[in-house]
C-alpha positions as CSV (number, residue, x, y, z in Angstrom):
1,X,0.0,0.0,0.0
2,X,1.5,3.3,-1.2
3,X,2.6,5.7,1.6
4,X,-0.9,8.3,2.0
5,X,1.5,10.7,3.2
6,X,4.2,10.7,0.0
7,X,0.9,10.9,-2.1
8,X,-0.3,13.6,-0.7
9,X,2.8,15.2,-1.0
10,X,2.8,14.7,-4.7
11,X,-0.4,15.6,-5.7
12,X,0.2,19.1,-3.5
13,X,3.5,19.8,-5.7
14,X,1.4,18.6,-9.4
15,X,0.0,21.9,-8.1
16,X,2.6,24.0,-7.4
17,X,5.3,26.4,-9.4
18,X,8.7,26.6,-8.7
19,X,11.9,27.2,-9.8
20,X,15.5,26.9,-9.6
21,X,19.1,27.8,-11.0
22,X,21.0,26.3,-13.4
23,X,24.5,27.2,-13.7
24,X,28.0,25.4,-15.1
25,X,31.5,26.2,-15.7
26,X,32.2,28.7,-13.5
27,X,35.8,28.0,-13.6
28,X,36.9,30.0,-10.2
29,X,40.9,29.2,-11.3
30,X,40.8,30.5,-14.4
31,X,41.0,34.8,-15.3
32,X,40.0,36.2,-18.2
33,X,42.9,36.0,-21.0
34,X,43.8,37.0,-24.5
35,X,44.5,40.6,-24.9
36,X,47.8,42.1,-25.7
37,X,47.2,45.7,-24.0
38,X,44.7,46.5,-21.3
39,X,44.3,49.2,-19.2
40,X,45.2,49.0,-15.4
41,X,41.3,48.9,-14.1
42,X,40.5,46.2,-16.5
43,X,44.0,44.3,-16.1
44,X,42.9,44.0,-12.2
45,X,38.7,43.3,-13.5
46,X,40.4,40.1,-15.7
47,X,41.8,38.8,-12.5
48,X,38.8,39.2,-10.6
49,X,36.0,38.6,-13.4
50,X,35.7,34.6,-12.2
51,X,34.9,35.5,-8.5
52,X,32.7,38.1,-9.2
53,X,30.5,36.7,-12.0
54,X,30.2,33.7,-9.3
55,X,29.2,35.7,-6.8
56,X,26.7,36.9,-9.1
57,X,24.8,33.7,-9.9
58,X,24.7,33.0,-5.8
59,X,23.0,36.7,-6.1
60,X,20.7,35.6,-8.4
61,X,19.3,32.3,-6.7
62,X,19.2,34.6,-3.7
63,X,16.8,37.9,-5.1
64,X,15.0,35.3,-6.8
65,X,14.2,32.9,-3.5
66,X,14.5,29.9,-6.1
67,X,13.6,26.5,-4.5
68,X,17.7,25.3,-5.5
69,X,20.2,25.7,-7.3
70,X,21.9,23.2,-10.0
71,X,26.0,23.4,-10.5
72,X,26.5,21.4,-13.6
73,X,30.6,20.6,-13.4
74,X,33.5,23.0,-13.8
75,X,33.1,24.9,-11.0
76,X,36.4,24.9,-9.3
77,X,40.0,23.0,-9.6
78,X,41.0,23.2,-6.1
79,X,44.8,22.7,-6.7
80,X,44.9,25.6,-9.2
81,X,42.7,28.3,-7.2
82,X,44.5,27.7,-4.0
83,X,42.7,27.9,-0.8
84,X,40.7,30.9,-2.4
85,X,38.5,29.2,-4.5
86,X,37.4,26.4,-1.5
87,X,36.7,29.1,0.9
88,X,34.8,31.2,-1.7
89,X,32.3,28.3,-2.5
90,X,31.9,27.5,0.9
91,X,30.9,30.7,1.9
92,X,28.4,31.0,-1.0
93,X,26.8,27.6,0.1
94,X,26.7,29.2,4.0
95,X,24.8,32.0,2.3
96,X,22.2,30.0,0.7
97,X,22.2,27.3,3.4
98,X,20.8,30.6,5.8
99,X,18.0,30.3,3.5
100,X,17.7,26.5,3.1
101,X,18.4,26.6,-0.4
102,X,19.8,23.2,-1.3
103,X,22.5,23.0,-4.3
104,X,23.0,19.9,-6.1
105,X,26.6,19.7,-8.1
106,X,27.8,17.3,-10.6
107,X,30.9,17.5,-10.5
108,X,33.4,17.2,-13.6
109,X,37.0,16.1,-13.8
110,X,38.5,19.5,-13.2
111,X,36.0,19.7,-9.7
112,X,38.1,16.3,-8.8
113,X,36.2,14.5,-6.0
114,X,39.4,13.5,-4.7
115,X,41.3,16.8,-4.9
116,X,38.4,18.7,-2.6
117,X,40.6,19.3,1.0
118,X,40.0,16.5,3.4
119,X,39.6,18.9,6.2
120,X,37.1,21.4,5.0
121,X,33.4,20.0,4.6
122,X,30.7,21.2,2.5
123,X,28.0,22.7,4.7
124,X,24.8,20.3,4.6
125,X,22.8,21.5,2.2
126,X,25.2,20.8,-0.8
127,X,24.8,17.3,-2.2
128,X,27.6,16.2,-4.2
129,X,26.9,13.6,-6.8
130,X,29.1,10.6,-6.8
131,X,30.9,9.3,-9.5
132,X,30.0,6.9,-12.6
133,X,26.3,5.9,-11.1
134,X,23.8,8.5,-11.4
135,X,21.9,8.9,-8.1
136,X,18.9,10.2,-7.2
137,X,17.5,12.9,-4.4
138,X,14.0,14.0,-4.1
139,X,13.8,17.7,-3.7
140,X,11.9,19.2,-1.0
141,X,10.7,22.8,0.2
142,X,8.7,23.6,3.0
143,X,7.6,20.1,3.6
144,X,6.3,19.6,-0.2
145,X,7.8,17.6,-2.7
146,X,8.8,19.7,-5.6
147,X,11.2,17.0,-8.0
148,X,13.1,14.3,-8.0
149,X,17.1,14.6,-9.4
150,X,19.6,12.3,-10.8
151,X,23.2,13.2,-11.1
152,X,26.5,11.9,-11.1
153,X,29.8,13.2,-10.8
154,X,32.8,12.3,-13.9
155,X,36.5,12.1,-14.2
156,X,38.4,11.5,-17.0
157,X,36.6,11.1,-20.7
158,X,33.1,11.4,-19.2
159,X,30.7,9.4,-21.2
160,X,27.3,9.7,-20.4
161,X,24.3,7.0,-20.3
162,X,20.8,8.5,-20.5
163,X,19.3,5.3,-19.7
164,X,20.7,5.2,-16.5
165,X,19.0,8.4,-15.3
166,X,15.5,7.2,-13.7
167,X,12.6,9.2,-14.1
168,X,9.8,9.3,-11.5
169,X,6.2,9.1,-13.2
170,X,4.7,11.4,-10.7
171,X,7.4,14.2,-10.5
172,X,9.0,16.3,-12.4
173,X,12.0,14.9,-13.1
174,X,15.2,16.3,-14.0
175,X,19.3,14.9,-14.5
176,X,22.4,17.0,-13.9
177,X,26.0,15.9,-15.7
178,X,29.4,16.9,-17.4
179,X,29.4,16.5,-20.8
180,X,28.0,16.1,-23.9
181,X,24.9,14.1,-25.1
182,X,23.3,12.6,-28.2
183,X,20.1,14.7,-27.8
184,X,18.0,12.3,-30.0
185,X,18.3,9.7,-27.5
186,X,16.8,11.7,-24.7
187,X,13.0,10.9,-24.7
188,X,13.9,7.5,-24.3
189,X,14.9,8.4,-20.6
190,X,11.5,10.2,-19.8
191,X,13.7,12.9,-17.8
192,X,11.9,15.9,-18.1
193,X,14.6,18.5,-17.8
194,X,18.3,17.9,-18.6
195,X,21.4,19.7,-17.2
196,X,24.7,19.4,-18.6
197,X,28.0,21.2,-18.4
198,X,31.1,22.0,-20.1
199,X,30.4,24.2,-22.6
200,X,31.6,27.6,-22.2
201,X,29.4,29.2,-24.6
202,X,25.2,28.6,-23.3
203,X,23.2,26.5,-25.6
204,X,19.8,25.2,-25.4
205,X,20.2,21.9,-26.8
206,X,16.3,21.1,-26.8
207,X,13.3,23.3,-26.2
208,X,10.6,21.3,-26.3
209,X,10.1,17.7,-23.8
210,X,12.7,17.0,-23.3
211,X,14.3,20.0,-22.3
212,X,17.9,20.6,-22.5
213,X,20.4,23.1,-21.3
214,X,24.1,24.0,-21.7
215,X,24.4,26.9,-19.1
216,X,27.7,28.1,-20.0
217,X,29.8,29.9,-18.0
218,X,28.7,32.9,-16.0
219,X,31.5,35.2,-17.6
220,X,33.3,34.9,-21.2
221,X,36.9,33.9,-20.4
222,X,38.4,35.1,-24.1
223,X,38.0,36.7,-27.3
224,X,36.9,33.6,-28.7
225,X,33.4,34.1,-25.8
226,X,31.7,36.8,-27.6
227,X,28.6,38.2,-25.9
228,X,26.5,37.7,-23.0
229,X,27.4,35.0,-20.3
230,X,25.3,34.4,-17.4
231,X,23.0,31.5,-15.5
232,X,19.4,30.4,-16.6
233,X,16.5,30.6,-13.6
234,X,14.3,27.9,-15.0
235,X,10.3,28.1,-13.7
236,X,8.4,24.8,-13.8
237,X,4.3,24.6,-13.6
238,X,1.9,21.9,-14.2
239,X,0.5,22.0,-17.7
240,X,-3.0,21.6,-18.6
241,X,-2.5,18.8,-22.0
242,X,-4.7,19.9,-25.3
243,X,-6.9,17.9,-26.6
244,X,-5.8,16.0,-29.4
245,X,-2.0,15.7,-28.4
246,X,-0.4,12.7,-29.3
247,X,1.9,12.9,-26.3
248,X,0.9,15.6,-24.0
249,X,3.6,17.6,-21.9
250,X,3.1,17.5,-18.4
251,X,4.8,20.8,-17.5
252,X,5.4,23.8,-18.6
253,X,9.4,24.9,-18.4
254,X,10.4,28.5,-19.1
255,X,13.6,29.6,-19.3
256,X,15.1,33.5,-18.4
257,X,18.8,34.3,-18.8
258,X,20.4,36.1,-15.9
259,X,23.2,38.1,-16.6
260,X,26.3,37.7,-14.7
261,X,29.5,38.7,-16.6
262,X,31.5,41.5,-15.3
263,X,33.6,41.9,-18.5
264,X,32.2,41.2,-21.9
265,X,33.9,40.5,-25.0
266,X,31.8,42.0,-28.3
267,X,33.0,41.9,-31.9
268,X,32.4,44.9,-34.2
269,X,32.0,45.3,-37.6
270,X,32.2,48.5,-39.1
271,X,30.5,49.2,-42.5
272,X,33.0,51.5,-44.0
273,X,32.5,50.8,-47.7
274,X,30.9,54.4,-48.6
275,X,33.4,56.6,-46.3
276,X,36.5,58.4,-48.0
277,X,38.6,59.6,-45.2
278,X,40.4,58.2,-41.9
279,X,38.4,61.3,-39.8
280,X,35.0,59.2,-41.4
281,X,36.1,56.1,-40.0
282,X,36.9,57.5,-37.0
283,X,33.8,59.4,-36.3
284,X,31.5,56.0,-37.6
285,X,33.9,53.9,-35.2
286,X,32.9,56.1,-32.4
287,X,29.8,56.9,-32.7
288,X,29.2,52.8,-33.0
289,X,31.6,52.5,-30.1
290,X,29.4,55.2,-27.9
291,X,26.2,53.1,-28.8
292,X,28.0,50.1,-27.7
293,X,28.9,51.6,-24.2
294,X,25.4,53.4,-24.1
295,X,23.9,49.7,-23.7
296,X,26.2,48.2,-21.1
297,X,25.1,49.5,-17.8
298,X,27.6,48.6,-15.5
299,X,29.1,45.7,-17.4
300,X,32.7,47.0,-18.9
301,X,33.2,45.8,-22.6
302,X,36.2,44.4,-24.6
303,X,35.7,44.8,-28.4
304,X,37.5,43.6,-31.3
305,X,36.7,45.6,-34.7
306,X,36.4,45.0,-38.2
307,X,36.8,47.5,-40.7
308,X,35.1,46.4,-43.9
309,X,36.0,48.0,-46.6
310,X,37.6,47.8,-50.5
311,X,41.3,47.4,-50.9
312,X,42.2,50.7,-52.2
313,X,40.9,52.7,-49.4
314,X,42.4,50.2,-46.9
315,X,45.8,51.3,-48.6
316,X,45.4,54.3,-47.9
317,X,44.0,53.6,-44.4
318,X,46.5,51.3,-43.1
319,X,49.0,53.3,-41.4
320,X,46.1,55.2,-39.5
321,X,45.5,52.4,-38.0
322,X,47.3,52.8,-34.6
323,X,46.2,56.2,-34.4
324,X,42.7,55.0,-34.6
325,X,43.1,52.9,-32.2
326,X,44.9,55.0,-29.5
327,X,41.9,57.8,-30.1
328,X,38.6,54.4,-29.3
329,X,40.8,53.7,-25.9
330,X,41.6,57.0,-25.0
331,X,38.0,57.9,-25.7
332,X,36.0,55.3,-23.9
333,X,38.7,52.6,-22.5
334,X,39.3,54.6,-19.3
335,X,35.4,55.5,-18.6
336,X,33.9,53.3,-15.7
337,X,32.2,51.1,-17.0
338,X,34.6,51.1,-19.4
339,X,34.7,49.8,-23.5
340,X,37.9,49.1,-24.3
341,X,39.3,48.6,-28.1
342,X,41.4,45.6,-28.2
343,X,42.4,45.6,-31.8
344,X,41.1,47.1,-35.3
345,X,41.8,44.9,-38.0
346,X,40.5,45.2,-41.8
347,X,38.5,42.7,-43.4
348,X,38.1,42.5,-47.1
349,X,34.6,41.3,-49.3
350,X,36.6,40.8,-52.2
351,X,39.4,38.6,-53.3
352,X,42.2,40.6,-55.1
353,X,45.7,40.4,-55.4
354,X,45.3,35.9,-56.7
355,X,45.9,37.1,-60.0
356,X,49.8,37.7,-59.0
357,X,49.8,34.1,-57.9
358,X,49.7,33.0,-61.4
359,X,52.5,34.9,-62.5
360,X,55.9,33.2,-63.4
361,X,57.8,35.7,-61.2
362,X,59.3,35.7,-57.1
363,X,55.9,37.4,-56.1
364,X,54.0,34.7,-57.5
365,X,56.2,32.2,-55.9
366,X,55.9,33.3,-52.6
367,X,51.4,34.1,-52.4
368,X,51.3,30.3,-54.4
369,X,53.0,29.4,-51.1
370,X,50.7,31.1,-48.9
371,X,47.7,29.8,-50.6
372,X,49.2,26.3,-49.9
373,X,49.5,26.6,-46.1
374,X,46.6,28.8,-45.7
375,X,44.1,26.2,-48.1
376,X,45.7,22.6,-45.7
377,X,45.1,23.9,-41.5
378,X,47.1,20.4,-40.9
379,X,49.9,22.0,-42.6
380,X,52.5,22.8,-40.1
381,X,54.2,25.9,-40.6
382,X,58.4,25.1,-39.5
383,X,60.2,28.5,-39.3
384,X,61.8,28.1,-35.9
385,X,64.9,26.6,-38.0
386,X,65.4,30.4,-39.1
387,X,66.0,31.8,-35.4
388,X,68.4,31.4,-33.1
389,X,67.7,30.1,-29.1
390,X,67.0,33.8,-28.3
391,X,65.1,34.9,-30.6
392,X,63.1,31.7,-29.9
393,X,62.7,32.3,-26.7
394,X,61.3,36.1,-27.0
395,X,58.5,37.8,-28.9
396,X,59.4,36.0,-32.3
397,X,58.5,32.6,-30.8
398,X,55.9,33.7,-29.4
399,X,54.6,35.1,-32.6
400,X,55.4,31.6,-34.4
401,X,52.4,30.5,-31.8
402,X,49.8,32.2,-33.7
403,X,50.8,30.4,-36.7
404,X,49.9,26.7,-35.1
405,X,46.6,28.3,-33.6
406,X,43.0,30.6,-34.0
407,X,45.2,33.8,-35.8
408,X,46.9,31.4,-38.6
409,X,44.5,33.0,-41.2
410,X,44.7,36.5,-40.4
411,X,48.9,35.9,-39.9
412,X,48.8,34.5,-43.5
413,X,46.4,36.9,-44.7
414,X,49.0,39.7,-43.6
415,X,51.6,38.4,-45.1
416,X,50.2,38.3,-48.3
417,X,49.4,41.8,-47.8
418,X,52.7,42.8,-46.2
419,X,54.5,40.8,-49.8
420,X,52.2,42.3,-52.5
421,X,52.7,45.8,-50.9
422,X,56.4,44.9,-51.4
423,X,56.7,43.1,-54.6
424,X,53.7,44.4,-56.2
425,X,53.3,46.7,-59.5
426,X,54.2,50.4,-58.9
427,X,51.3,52.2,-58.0
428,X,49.3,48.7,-56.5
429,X,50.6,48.6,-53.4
430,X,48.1,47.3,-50.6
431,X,46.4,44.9,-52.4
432,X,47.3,42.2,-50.6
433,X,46.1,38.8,-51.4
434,X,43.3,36.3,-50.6
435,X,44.8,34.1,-48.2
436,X,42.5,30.6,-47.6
437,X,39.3,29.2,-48.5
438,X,37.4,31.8,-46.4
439,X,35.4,34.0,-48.2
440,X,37.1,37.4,-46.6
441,X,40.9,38.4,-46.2
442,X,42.1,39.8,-42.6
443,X,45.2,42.4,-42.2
444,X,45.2,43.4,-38.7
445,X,46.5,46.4,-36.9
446,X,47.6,46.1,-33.4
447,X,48.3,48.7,-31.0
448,X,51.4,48.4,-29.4
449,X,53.6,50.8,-27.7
């Protein structure tokens, strides 16, 4: 005979909204990275930006008095964050654990269940998932039943099972993991919410039953994270079905982003086809750059620009560059919050300058060797056999990086420029070539002092 109590508790929470947090790579060891120049207020924000975007997303479960909160791996490596990182999540459980908010982490390989300090214990309301074997915890607020979760914890090469994660027929039923997931395979588990972490960029992998949900990470690490980064507050109420559905849903799930970024990295493109002048460009770059700022409240940006434009005017453009550049930071890099111009690079719609690479002559020569590295990625480019253990070890080498990594094209692009501009007709110079399949060409101006 089933427990009249349990039922009772079920049938109140069929009846009954709530909602709860979902959040994932948090990534307390790790600053924000990848700029060459940055101003001394955002050197110190880069440091910072993990601990406070995390602090954040405790905020947020807090002003929203959600029923719990779900950490989906990645949270903290413990050995690279020091004692900082295990004190700061400890005192962010305390804080919701005043409120009896329970969390409910899956932890990932870089969390390490073994690595966590033997002599400081999470406070009681954090449940921990184990490793390999999904387990299962019935939810509870205020005496009512509100869901039932399965997690696990992974190490290594996670590889994850839906099948394993059981699904209660009576409760909303939701699973929390690291990893990723076949998302065809899902229904088959009759989990009505999925959780999954380790993607740094949010996703929704599935809007409709099931639901599923990359978080991403509260704040954008790189240049490669472009826009907003944040945790989802998810809101669950019983669904009345429609008549006539083949497989009616029993709950409604709505989904809200919730900002949390301190630092945000945006990418810029500026249309600059029609303009004739460098004093054009600028005024278009900052009145774009103003419009930018006017929009980000109190979260400081980091953008990356894209002049598009014809050849000939980037000819004549191209040594304005830094100057350009100096006048976006000086005007609105030093501002609080602040929007500050990482690099300004030009980006081409047409492909000019491949008609040299037919020609029988040394310029042809070198862009047909270009083209080859630039059309195979698996194409190692070798030129530390040119430099000497010094110049290894200083800014060359670290200049051959780029070649083996995310700026290969726009380093190949630029040399094509840099060699037309030097080897090409009298009167053609900057019309650099096409360098790659892609369907633009990249010659980038950095500011550097």
């Amino acid at each position: 005979m089933r427990d009249p109590v349990a039922l009772q508790k079920k049938q109140t929470v069929a009846e009954r909204t709530f909602r709860f947090l979902v959040a994932g790579d948090l990534h307390l060891e790790q600053p924000a990275y990848g700029l060459d120049e940055v101003n001394d207020s955002l050197r110190e924000l880069m440091i910072e930006a993990p601990y406070l975007a995390a602090e954040r997303v405790f905020e947020t479960a807090l002003a929203e008095n959600v029923d719990f909160v779900v950490l989906a791996g990645d949270v903290v490596d413990p050995r690279m964050s020091g004692p900082r990182g295990v004190a700061f999540l400890v005192e962010q459980f305390q804080r919701l654990a005043a409120r009896q908010m329970p969390v409910y982490w899956a932890g990932s390989p870089l969390d390490g269940l073994g690595r966590w300090p033997s002599g400081i214990e999470l406070p009681a309301n954090v449940v921990r998932f184990a490793l390999d074997v999904p387990q299962a915890q019935l939810i509870q607020r205020d005496g009512i039943t509100l869901a039932r979760i399965a997690g696990v914890s992974a190490e290594g090469s996670p590889r994850l099972r839906p099948g394993e994660f059981a699904a209660d027929a009576e409760l909303f039923s939701l699973a929390v993991a690291y990893g990723q997931i076949d998302t065809t395979v899902l229904a088959n588990s009759n989990i009505d919410f999925w959780a999954l972490g380790g993607q740094h960029d949010r996703q929704v992998l599935s809007s409709v039953w099931p639901v599923a949900l990359s978080p991403g990470s509260p704040q954008g690490r790189c240049p490669s994270e472009v826009g907003t980064h944040g945790c989802t507050l998810v809101e669950v109420s019983r669904r009345v079905p429609i008549e006539g559905e083949r497989r009616p849903t029993r709950y409604d799930v709505r989904m809200r982003v919730m900002p949390t970024d301190v630092l945000r990295w945006h990418d810029v493109q500026l249309r600059a086809e029609h303009l004739e002048s460098v004093e054009q460009v600028q005024d278009a770059l900052l009145t774009q750059l103003a419009a930018l700022q006017d929009t980000s409240r109190d979260t400081d940006l980091v953008v990356h620009v894209s002049v598009i434009t014809d050849a000939q005017r980037a000819a004549r453009w191209r040594t304005a560059m830094p100057v350009l550049l100096e006048r976006a930071r000086t005007t609105f890099g030093y501002r609080s919050p602040a929007c500050w111009t990482a690099a300004i690079k030009f980006q081409f719609t047409a492909r000019w300058g491949a008609r040299y690479a037919d020609e029988d002559t040394l310029l042809g020569d070198v862009l047909r060797e270009l083209y080859r590295y630039a059309d195979d990625p698996t194409l190692p480019i070798e030129l530390t056999g040119y430099l000497n253990q010094q110049q290894i070890a200083g800014t060359l080498g670290s200049a051959l990086e780029l070649l083996e990594g995310e700026g290969r094209d726009d380093m190949l692009a630029d040399a094509a420029a840099l060699i037309v501009d030097l080897l090409g007709p009298r009167g053609e110079a900057g019309h650099g070539a096409h360098a790659g399949n892609a369907s633009t060409t990249t010659l980038e101006q950095r500011g550097t002092t």
